[in-house]
Kinemage of the C-alpha trace (Angstrom):
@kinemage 1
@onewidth
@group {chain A} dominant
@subgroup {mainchain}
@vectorlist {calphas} color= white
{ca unk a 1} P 0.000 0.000 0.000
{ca unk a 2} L 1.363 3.413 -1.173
{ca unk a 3} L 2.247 5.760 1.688
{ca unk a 4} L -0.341 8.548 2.897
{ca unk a 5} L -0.610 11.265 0.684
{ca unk a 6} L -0.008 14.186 2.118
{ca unk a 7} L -2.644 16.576 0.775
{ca unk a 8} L -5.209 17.057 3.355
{ca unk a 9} L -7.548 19.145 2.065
{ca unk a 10} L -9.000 16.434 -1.057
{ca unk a 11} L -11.321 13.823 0.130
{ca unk a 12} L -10.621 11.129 -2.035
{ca unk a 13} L -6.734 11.914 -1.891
{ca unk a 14} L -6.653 12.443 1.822
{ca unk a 15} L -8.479 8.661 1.966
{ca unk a 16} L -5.163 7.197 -0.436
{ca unk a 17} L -7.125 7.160 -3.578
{ca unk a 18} L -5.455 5.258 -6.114
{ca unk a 19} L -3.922 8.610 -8.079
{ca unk a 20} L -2.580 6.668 -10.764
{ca unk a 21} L -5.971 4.697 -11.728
{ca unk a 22} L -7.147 4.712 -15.205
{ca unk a 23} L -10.238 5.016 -16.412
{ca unk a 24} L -11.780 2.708 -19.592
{ca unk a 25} L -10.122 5.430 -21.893
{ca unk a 26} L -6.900 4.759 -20.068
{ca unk a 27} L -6.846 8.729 -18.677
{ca unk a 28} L -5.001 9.190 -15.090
{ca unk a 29} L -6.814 11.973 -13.277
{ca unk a 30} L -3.142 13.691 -13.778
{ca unk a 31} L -4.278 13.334 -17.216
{ca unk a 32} L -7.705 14.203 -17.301
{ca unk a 33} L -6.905 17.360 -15.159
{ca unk a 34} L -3.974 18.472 -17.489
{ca unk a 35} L -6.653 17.877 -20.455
{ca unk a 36} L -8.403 20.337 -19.082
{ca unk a 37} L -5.832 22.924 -17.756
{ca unk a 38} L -6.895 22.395 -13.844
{ca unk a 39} L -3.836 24.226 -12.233
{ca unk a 40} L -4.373 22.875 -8.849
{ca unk a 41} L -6.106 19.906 -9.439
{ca unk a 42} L -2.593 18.921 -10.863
{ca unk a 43} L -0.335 20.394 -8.572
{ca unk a 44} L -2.049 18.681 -5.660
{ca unk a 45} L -2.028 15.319 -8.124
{ca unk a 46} L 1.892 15.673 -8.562
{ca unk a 47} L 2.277 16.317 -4.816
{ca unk a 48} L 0.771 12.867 -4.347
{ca unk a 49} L 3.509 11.137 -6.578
{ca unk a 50} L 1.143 10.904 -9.742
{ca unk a 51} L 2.717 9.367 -12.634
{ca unk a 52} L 3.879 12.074 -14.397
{ca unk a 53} L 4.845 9.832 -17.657
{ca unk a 54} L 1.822 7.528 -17.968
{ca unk a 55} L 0.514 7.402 -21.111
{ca unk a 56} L -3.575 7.146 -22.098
{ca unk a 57} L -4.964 3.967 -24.813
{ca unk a 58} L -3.516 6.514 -27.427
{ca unk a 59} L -0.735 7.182 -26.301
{ca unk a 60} L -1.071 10.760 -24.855
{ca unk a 61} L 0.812 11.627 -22.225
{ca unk a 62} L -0.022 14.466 -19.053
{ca unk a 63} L 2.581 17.417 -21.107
{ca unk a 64} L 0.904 16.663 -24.362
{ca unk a 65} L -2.502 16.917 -23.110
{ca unk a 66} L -1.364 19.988 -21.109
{ca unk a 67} L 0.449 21.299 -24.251
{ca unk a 68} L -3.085 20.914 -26.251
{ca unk a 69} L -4.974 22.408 -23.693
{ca unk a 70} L -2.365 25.726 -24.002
{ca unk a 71} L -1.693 25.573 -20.179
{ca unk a 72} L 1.470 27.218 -19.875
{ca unk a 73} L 1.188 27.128 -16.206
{ca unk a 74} L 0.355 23.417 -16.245
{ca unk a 75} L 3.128 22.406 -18.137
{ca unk a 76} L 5.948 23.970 -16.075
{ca unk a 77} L 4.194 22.282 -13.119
{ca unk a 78} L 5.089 19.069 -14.870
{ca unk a 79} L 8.683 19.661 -16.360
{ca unk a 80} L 9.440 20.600 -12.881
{ca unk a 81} L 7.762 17.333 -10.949
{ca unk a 82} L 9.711 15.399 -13.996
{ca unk a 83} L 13.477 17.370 -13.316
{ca unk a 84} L 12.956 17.392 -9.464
{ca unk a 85} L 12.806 13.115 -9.821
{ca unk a 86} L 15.602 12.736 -11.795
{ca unk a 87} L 15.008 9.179 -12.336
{ca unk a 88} L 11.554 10.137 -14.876
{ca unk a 89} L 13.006 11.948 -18.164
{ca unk a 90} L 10.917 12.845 -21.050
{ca unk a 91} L 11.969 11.522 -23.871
{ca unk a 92} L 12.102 14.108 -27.139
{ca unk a 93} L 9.559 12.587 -28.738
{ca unk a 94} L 6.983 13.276 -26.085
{ca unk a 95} L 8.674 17.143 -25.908
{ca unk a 96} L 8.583 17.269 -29.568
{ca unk a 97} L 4.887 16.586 -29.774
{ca unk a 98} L 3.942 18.870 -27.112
{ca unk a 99} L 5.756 21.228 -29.120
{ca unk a 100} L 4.271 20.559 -32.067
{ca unk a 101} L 0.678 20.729 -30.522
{ca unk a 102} L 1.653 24.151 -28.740
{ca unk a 103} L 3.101 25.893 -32.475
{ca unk a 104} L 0.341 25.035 -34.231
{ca unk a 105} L -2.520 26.387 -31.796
{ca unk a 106} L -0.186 29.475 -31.831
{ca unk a 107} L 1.363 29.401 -28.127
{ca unk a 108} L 4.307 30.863 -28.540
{ca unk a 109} L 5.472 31.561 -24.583
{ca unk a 110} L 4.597 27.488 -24.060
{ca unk a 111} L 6.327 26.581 -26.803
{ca unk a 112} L 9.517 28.575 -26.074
{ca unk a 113} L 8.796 26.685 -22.507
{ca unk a 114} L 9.103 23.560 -24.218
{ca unk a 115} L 12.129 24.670 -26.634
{ca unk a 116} L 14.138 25.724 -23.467
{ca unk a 117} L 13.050 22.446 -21.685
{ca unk a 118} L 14.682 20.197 -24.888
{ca unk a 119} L 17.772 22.673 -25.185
{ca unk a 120} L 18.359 21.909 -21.337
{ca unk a 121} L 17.952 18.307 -22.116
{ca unk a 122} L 19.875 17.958 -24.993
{ca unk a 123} L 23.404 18.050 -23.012
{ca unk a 124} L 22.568 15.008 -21.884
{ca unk a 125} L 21.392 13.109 -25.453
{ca unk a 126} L 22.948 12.272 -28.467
{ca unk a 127} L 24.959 14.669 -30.501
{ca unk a 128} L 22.147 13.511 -33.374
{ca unk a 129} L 19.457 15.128 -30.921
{ca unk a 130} L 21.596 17.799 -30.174
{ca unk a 131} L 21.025 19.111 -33.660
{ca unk a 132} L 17.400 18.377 -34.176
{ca unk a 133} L 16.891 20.357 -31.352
{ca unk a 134} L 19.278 23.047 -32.154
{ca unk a 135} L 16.860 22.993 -35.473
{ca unk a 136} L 13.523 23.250 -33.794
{ca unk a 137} L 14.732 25.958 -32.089
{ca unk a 138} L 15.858 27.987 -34.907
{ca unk a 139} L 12.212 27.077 -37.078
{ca unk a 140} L 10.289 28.219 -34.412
{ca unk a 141} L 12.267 31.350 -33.419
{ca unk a 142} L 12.288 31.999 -37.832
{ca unk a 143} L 8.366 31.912 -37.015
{ca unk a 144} L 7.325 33.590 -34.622
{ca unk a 145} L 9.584 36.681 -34.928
């Protein structure tokens, strides 16, 4: 059984709800909440150790639902939850997407959030993903200025 979760002031969470259950759809609540750009619904999810990289029947992830949804704010609540366990990492395809999702509904401050979260990363990857990044970076900087 998963220790007591600390948040006090949610019923189910302050009973040890299951935070990671999935629905028949395969959403989290993380999910579900980042879907639908609930700030605090998602902080106080990510306080109680929700999965941060648990993907939905179709493969969508918290950041790319958060990323679709345009929630700037709810996206750097995630990047940080992911960077402050150190042992969860993103993978660039998952960044890429939520990039991708955040240019073309015109977001430009989440998807510089997003640029500057894979240029931080990239130190750590492949000199091939070094430059794709590097690339990104320039195309969206070429289109939004």
């Amino acid at each position: 059984m998963p220790p007591p979760c600390p948040a006090t002031e949610t019923l189910l969470l302050s009973k040890n709800a299951n935070v990671n259950v999935q629905n028949n759809l395969g959403d989290t609540p993380l999910l579900a909440a980042c879907k639908n750009g609930h700030e605090n619904v998602v902080r106080e999810l990510l306080h109680c150790d929700a999965d941060v990289l648990r993907a939905n029947n179709k493969g969508m992830t918290p950041i790319v639902a958060a990323s679709a949804a345009g929630s700037e704010v709810v996206v750097r609540h995630l990047l940080s939850s992911i960077s402050s366990t150190k042992q969860n990492k993103l993978d660039s395809v998952e960044l890429s997407n939520a990039l991708t999702l955040a240019r073309q509904s015109g977001h430009i401050a989440l998807a510089n959030l997003l640029l500057n979260a894979m240029k931080r990363d990239r130190d750590s990857s492949r000199p091939a993903e070094r430059v794709e990044v590097a690339t990104m970076f320039a195309t969206n900087q070429q289109t939004y200025y």
